[in-house]
VOBA-888426 format. One record per residue (C-alpha): x, y, z; residue number from 0. Coordinates in steps of 0.2 Angstrom, whole numbers, plus 2048, in hexadecimal, padded with zeros to 3 digits. Example, Ala and Ser with C-alpha at 12.3 -4.5 7.8 and 13.67 -1.06 7.14 Angstrom:
<sites>
{{83E 7EA 827} 0}
{{844 7FB 824} 1}
</sites>
This chain:
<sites>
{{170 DC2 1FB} 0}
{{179 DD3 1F9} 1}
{{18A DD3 202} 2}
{{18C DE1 210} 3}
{{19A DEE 20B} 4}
{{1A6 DF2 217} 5}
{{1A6 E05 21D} 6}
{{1B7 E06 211} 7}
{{1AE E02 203} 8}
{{19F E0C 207} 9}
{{1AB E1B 20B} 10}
{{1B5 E19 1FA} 11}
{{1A3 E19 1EF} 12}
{{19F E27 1F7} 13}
{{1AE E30 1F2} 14}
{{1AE E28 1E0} 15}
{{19B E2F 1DF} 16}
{{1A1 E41 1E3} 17}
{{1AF E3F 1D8} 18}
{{1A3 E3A 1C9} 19}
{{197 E49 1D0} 20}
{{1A5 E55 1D1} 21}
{{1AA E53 1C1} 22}
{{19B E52 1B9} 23}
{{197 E66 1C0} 24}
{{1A6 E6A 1B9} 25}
{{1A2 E63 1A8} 26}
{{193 E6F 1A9} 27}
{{199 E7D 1AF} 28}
{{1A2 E7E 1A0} 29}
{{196 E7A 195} 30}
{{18C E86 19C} 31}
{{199 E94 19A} 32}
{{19D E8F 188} 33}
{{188 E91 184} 34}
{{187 EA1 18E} 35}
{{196 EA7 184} 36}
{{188 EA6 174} 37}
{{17E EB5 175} 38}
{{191 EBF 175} 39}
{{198 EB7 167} 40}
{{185 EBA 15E} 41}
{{186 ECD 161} 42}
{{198 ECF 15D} 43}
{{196 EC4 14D} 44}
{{1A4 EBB 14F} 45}
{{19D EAC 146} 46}
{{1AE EA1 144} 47}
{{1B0 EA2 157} 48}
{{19C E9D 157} 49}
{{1A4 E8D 14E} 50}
{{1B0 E8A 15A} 51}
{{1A7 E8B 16A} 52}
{{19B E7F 161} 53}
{{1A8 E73 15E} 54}
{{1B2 E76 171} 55}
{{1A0 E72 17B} 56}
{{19E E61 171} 57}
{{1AF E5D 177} 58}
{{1AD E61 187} 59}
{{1A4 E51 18E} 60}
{{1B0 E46 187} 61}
{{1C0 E4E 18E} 62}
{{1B6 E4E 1A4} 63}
{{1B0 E3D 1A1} 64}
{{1C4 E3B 19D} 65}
{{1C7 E42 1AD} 66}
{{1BA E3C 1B7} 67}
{{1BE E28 1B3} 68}
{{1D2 E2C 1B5} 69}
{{1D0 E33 1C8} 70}
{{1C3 E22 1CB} 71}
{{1D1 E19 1C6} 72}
{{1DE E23 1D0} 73}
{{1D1 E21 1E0} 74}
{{1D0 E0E 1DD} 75}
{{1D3 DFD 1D4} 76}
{{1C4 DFC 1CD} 77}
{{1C5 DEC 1C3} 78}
{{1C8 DE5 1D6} 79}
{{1B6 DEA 1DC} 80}
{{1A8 DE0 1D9} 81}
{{196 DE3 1D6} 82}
{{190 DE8 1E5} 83}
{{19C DF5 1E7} 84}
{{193 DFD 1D6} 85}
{{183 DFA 1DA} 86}
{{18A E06 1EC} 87}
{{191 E14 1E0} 88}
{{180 E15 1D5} 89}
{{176 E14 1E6} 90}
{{182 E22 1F0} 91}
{{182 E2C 1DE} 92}
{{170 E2A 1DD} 93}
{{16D E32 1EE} 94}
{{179 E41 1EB} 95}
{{16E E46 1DC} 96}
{{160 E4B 1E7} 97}
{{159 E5D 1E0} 98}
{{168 E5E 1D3} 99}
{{160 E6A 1C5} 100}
{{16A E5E 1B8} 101}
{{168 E4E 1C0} 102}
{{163 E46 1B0} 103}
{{173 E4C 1A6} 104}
{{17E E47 1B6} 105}
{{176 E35 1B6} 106}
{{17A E32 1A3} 107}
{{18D E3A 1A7} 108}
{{18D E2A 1B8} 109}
{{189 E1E 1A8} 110}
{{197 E25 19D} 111}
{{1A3 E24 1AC} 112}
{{19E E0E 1B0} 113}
{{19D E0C 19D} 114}
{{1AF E14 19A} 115}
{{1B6 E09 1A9} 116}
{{1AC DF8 1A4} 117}
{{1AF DFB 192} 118}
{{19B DFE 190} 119}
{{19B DEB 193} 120}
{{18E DED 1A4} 121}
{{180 DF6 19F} 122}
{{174 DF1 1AF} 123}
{{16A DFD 1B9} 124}
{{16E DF7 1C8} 125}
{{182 DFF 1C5} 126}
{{17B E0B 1B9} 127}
{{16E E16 1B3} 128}
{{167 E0D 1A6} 129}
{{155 E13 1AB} 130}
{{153 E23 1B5} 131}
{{154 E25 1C7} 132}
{{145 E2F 1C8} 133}
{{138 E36 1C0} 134}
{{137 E48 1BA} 135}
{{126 E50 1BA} 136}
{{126 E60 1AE} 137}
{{121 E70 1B4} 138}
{{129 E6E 1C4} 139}
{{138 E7C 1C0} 140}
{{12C E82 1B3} 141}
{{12E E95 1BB} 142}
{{142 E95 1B9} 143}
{{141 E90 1A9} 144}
{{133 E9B 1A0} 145}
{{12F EAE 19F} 146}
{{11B EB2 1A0} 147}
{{114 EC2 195} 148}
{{106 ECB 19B} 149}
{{0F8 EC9 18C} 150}
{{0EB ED6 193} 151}
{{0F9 EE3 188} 152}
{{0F7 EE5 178} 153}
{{102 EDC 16B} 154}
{{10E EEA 169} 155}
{{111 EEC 17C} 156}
{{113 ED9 17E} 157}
{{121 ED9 171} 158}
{{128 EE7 17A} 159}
{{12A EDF 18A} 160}
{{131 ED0 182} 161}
{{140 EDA 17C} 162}
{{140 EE3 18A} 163}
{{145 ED5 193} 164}
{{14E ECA 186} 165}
{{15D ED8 182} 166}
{{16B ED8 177} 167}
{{179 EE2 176} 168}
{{177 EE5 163} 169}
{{16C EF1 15B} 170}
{{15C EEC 151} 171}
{{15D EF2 140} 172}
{{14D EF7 140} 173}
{{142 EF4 150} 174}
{{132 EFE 14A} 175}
{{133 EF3 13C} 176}
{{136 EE3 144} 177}
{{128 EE6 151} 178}
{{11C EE9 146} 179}
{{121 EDB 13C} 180}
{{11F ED1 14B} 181}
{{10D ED9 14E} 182}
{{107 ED7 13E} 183}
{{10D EC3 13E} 184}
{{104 EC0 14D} 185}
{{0F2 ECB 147} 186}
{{0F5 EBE 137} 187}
{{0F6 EB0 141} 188}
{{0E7 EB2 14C} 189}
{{0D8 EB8 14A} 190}
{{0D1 EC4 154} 191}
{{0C7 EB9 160} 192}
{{0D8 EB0 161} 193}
{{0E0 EBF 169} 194}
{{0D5 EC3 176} 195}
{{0D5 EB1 17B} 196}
{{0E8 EAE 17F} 197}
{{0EB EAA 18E} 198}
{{0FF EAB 18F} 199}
{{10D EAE 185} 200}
{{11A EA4 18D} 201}
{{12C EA4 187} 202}
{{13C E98 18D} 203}
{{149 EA4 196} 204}
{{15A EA2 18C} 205}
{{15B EA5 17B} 206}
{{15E E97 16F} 207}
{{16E E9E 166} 208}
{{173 E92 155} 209}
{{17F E9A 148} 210}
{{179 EAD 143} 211}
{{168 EAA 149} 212}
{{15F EAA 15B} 213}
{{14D EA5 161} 214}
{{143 EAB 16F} 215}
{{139 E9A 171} 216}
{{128 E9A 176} 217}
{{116 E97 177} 218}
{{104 EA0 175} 219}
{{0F8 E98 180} 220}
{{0E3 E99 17D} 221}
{{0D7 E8F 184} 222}
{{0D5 E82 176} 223}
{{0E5 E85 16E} 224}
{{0F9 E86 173} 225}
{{103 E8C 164} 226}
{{116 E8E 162} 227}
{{11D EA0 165} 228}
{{130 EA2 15D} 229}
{{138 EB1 158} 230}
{{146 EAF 14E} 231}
{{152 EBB 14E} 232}
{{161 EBF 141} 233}
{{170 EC7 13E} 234}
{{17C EC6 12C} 235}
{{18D ED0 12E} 236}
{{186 EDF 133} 237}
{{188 EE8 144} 238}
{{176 EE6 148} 239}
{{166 ED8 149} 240}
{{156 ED6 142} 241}
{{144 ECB 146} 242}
{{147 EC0 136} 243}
{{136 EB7 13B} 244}
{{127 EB4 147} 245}
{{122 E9E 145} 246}
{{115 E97 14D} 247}
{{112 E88 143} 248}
{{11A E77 14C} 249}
{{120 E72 13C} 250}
{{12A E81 13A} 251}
{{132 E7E 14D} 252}
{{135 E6C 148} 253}
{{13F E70 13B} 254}
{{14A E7D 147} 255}
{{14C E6F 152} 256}
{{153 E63 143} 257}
{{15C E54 144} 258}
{{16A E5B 139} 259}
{{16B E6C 140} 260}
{{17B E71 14C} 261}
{{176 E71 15F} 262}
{{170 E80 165} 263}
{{177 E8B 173} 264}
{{16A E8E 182} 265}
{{16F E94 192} 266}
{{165 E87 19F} 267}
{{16A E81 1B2} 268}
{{15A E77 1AE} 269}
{{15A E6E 19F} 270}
{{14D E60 1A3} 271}
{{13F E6F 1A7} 272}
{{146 E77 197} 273}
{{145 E66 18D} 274}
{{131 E62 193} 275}
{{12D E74 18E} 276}
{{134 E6F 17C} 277}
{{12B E5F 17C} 278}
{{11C E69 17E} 279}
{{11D E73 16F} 280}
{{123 E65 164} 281}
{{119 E56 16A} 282}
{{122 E4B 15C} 283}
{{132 E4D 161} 284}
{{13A E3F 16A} 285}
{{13F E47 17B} 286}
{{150 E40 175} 287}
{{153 E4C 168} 288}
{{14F E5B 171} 289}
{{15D E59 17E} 290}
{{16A E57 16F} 291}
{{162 E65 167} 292}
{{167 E70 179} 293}
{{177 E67 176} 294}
{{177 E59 182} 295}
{{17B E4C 175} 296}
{{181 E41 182} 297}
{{171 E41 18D} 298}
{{167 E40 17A} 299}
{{170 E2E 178} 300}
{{169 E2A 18A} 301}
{{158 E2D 189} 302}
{{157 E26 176} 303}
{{15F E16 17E} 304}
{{14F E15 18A} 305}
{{145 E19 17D} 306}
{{14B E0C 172} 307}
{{149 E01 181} 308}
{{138 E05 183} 309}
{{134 E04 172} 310}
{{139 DF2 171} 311}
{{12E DEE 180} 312}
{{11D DF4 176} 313}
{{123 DEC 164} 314}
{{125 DDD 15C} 315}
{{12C DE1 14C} 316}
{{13E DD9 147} 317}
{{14F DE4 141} 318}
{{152 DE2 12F} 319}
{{15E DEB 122} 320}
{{158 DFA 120} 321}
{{150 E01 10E} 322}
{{15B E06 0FE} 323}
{{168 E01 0F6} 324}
{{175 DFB 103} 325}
{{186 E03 105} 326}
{{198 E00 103} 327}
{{19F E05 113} 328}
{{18F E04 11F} 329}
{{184 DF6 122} 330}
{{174 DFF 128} 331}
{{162 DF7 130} 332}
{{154 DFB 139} 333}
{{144 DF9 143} 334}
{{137 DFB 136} 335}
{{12C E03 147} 336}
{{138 E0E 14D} 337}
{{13F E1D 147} 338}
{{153 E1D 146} 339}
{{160 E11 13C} 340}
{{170 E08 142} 341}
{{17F E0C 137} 342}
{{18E DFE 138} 343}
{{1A0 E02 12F} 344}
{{1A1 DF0 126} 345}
{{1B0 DE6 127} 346}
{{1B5 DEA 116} 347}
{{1B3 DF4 10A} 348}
{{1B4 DF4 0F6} 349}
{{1C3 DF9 0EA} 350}
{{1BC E08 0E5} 351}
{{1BB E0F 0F9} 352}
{{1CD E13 0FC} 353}
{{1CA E16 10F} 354}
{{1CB E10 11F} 355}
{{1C1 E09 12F} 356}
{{1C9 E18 13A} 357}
{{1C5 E26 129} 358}
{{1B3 E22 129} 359}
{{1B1 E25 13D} 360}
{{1BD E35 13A} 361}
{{1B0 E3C 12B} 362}
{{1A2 E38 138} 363}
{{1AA E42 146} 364}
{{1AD E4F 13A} 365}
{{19C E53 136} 366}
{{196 E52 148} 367}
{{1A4 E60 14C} 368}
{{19B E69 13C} 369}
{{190 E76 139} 370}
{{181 E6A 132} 371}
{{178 E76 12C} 372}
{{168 E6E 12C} 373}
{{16E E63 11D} 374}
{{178 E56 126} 375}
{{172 E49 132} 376}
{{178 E46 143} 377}
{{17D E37 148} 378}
{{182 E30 158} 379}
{{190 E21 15C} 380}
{{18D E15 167} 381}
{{199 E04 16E} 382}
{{192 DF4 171} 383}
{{181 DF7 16F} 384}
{{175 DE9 174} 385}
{{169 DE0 168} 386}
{{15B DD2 16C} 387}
{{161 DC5 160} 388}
{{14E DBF 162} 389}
{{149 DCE 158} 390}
{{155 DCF 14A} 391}
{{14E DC8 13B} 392}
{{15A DB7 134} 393}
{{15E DC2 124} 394}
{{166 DCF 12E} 395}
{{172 DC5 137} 396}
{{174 DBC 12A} 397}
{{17B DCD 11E} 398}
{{184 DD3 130} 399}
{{18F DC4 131} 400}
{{192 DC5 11F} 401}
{{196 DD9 11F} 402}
{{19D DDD 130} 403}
{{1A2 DCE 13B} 404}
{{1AE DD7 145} 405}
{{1A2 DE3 14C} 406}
{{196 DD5 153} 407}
{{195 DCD 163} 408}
{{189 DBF 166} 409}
{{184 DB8 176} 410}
{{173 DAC 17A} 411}
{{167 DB9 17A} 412}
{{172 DCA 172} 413}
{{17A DCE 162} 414}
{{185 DDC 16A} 415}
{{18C DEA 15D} 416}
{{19D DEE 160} 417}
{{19E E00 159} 418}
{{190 E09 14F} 419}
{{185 E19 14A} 420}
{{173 E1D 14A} 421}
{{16A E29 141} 422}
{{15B E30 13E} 423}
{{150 E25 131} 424}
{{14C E2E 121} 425}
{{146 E29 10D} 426}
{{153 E25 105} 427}
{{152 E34 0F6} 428}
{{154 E26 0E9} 429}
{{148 E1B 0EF} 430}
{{13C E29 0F0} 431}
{{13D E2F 0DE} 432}
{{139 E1F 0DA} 433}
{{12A E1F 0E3} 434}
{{123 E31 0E0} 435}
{{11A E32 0D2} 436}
{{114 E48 0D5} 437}
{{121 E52 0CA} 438}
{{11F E5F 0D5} 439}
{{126 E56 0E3} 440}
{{134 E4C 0D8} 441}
{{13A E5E 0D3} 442}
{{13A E64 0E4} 443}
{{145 E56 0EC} 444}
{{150 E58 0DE} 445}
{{151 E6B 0E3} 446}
{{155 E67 0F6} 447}
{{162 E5B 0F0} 448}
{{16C E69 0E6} 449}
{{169 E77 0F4} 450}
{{16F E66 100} 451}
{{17E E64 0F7} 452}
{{183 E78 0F7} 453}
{{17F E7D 108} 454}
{{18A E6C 10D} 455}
{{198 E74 103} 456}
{{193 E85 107} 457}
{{197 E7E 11A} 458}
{{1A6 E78 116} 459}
{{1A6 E66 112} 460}
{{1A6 E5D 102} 461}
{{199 E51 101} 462}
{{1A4 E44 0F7} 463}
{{198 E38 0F1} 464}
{{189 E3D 0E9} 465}
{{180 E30 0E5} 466}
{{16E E33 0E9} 467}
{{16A E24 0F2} 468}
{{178 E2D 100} 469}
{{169 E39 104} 470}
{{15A E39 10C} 471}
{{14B E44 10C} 472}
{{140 E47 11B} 473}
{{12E E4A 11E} 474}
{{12E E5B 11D} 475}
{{136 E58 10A} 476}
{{147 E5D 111} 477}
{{155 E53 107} 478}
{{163 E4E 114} 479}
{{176 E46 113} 480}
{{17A E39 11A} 481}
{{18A E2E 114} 482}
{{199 E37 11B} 483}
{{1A6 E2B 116} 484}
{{1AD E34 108} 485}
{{1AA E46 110} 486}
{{1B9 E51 113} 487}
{{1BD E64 111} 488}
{{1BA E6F 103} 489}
{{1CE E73 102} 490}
{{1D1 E61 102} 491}
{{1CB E5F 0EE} 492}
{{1D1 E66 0E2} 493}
{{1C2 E69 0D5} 494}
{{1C7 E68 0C1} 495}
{{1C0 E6C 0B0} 496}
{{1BF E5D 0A5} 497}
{{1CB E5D 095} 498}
{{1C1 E67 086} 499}
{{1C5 E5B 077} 500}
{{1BE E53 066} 501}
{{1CA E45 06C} 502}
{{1BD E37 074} 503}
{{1CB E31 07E} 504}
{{1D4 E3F 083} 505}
{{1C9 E3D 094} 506}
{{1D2 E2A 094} 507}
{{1E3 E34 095} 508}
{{1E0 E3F 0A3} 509}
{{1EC E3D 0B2} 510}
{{1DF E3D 0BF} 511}
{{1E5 E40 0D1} 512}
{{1DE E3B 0E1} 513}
{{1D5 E4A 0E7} 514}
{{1D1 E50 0D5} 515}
{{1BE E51 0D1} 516}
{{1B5 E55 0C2} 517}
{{1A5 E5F 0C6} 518}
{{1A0 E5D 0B3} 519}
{{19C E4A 0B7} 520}
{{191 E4C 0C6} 521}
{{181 E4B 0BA} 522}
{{186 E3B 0B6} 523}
{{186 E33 0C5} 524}
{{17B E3D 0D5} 525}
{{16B E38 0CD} 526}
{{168 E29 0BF} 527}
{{159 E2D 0B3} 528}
{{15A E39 0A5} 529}
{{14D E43 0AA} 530}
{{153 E47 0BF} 531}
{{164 E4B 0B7} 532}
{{15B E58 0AE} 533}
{{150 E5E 0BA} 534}
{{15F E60 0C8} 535}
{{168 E67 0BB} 536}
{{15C E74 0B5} 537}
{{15C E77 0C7} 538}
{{16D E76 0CC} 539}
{{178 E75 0BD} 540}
{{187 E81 0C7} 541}
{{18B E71 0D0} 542}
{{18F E68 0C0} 543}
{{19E E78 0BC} 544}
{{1B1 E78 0C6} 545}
{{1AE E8B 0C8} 546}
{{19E E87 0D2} 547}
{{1AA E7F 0DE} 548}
{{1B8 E8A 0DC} 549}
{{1AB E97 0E4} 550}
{{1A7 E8D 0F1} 551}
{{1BA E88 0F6} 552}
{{1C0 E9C 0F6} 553}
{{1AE E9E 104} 554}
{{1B4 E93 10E} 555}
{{1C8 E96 10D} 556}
{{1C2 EAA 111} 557}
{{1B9 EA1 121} 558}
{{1A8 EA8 11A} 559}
{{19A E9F 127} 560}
{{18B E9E 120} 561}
{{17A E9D 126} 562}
{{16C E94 11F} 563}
{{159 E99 125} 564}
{{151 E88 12C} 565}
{{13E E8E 128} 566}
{{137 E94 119} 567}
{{13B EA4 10F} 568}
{{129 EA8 111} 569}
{{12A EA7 122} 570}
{{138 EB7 123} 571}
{{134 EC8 126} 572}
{{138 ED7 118} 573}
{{146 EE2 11F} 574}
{{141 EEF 113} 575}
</sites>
């Protein structure tokens, strides 16, 4: 039987619950001012402050969280109250939610708040959010979220009212130019019949700024067809902006919405509306990844947890180490069913890694506080995550006793994980050049992994370890980074020519300092067979020379930020 509470303790939940609340609003509040802030910096081009807000809004959530679970503990003893008086505050919390346009995000900051203060040790719905509280039926906010474009106009007027209502206070460089482009894109796209079918032209109200770009994201409705509608829009250094591109191919949108791009800044009160609209377009796309993508990382590591949960319930499959060559520093496995891999820093590491526990989780933080630029996946950290120890294969356990003991937690039915990371799963590269057998593919892949390695060092942060195995390579042929234990920045290495000498030795000789590398040697160890080595360096051959890198370094010490284009060059519009 559940105890009655005493009107005290009913009084004091209710004050903790509008304390959590309170806090929670202020969390957003700034989050919303540092995203509204986007669509200045875009038409000042101040890109390095562009970087810092990026940075500043992924702190925020840590820093009211912080302030939220100090003022619970001011209110109250908390390790005094039992679970009743929980299950109150969830109930009380629940209640105050009522019509709240982010109730979703304020449900997943209530969890961060009883995990902070129980240490993540409780993870039960009946003191926590562990499944939602209600159910959120799209459409419902659909009007505050969308703008609707009268399609009995022709093209031309149609993209005039856009941009009559999407403004910018910035100068096109060419806006005859860029609407015809536009025009001519669409007329491409669709047939004639097409045309006079659409139906609407919807488009979500804020823009979705990301680095110098920003998309007007949309859709073209016709009776047996919905496409995507997305215009991207550029700038470089100069004081005006261009349409770099119209894309209505999913694939193309999928790709803008990456898992190893930066968070976008879009000005929403309703996010959920925002999210189900996205979800729409890009029917592939776990729900989860679109809310980090808007930047609610946080929220993102919710719903992936109920998805995980879910996905559990409706397989049968068991965990197993994942694919590849295994790792020095990370023991990683996987659900061969489900999409994601689980990263643990093992207890020890080899002679030739000269780090730490704590230098591995700093070189993960740094790349989430990076711009990713689409090369880089994210990855997201996670305390004592639960495990049915029924579904993890004997192997497994077996390898995670051996590898990383002190992270593991078993109880009857659990294998608890202390700290860890999970990822998005992808081919490993070396495991898929053994496999592929087209040359025009092998030659490709090898391509992506030399443009990977430059636009990582182009952002500022040098890879460290090559090896090709420490990539991945997506569906779309993307090649991706993933090992980030050696990462650091470009100023942090100092990048030398190796001795010119008859001598054979005279390499044998060289007094080799700790942040010295020798570009010259990369061929001999980022791919193995002779012929990759000479394809990449056919391809790539300015990464295997010091002044390739010196380049870079003198970039990024002038604070040059670069931009890389996530779709095609085909795709982008000719400014002459």
């Amino acid at each position: 039987m559940q105890s009655t509470m005493s009107v005290q303790e009913t009084s004091l939940a209710k004050k903790a619950a509008y304390l959590v609340l309170s806090h929670f609003d202020k969390s957003y509040r700034w989050f919303t001012r540092i995203t509204r802030g986007a669509q200045q910096r875009f038409e000042k081009g101040d890109w390095k402050e562009t970087q810092q807000a990026s940075r500043e809004r992924i702190t925020i959530y840590e820093q009211s969280l912080s302030d939220a679970v100090a003022e619970i503990y001011h209110l109250t003893s908390v390790h005094k109250k039992d679970d009743g008086f929980w299950r109150e505050l969830k109930k009380v919390f629940a209640m105050q939610l009522e019509g709240h346009p982010q109730f979703e995000l304020a449900e997943t900051f209530f969890n961060s708040v009883i995990g902070r203060i129980f240490k993540h040790r409780k993870i039960d719905n009946d003191m926590m959010f562990v499944q939602p509280s209600r159910c959120y039926l799209p459409g419902q906010d659909r009007h505050k979220v969308i703008n609707s474009f009268d399609t009995t106009t022709t093209v031309r007027e149609m993209y005039e009212s856009i941009f009559s209502l999407y403004r910018y206070n910035i100068p096109f460089e060419d806006y005859e130019r860029d609407l015809k482009n536009l025009e001519d894109a669409l007329r491409a796209r669709l047939t004639a019949a097409q045309l006079a079918s659409v139906q609407a032209v919807e488009i979500l109200k804020p823009t979705f700024f990301r680095g110098k770009a920003a998309y007007l994201i949309g859709r073209i409705c016709m009776p047996d067809e919905t496409l995507p509608f997305v215009i991207a829009m550029r700038r470089y250094n100069e004081p005006n902006m261009f349409v770099d591109a119209l894309l209505t191919d999913r694939k193309d949108l999928s790709v803008i919405f990456g898992f190893a791009r930066s968070y976008f800044m879009a000005d929403t009160q309703n996010p959920a509306e925002v999210a189900a609209f996205l979800q729409e377009l890009l029917p592939n796309k776990k729900h989860f990844e679109l809310y980090m993508a808007m930047g609610h990382y946080k929220h993102g590591k919710t719903v992936f947890y109920r998805n995980f949960l879910a996905h559990l319930d409706t397989s049968d499959d068991q965990f197993e180490a994942a694919p590849g060559i295994r790792g020095l520093v990370m023991m990683v496995f996987h659900l061969p069913s489900y999409g994601v891999v689980f990263k643990i820093i093992k207890d020890e590491f080899p002679e030739s890694k000269k780090i730490t526990r704590d230098h591995v989780k700093e070189c993960y933080k740094l790349v989430k506080m990076s711009d990713r630029i689409g090369r880089m996946a994210d990855t997201h950290e996670y305390v004592n995550f639960r495990f049915p120890l029924d579904r993890l294969s004997p192997e497994l356990i077996e390898e995670l006793q051996a590898t990383c003991a002190s992270s593991l937690e078993f109880t009857e039915t659990e294998l608890v994980i202390k700290h860890m990371y999970i990822e998005r799963k992808m081919t490993p590269l070396n495991l898929y050049l053994q496999q592929e057998t087209d040359e025009e593919k092998i030659t490709n892949a090898l391509d992506e992994l030399g443009m990977c390695i430059k636009q990582i060092a182009m952002a500022n942060i040098f890879p460290g370890d090559m090896l090709h195995k420490n990539f991945g390579i997506t569906r779309h042929g993307r090649v991706i980074f993933y090992d980030y234990d050696e990462i650091c920045l470009m100023n942090e290495r100092h990048f030398r020519a190796l001795p010119k000498s008859d001598d054979p030795y005279a390499i044998d000789t060289l007094s080799v300092g700790p942040t010295d590398v020798f570009p010259e040697q990369f061929e001999h160890f980022i791919v193995g067979k002779r012929k990759l080595k000479d394809i990449l360096k056919s391809l790539h051959g300015d990464l295997m020379t010091p002044e390739y890198w010196h380049n870079v370094q003198l970039k990024c010490q002038r604070g040059d930020v670069q931009h890389f284009t996530p779709y095609g060059e085909s795709k982008r519009f000719k400014r002459s």
